[in-house]
C-alpha positions in Angstrom: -14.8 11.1 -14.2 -12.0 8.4 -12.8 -14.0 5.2 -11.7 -14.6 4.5 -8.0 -12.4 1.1 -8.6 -9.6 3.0 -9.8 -9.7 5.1 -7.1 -9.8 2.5 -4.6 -7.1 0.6 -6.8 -4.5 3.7 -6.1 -5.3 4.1 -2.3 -4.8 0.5 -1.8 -1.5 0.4 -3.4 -0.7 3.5 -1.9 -1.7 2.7 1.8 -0.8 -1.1 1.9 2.5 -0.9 0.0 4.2 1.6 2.0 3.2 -0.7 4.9 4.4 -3.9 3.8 7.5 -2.3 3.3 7.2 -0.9 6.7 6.6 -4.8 8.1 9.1 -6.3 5.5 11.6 -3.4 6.9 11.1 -4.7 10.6 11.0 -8.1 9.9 14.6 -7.7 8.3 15.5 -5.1 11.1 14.6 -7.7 14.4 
């Protein structure tokens, strides 16, 4: 059984980073 913080741990990282990148990437971009 993987703890609900864990869990929530790897969905932040994997929704938010992606996205920052995302904004970092336009940021450059403009």
């Amino acid at each position: 059984m993987i703890p609900a913080h864990v869990i929530i741990f790897y969905l932040n990282v994997v929704i938010i980073l992606p996205g920052l990148q995302m904004v970092t990437g336009f940021a450059i971009f403009f």
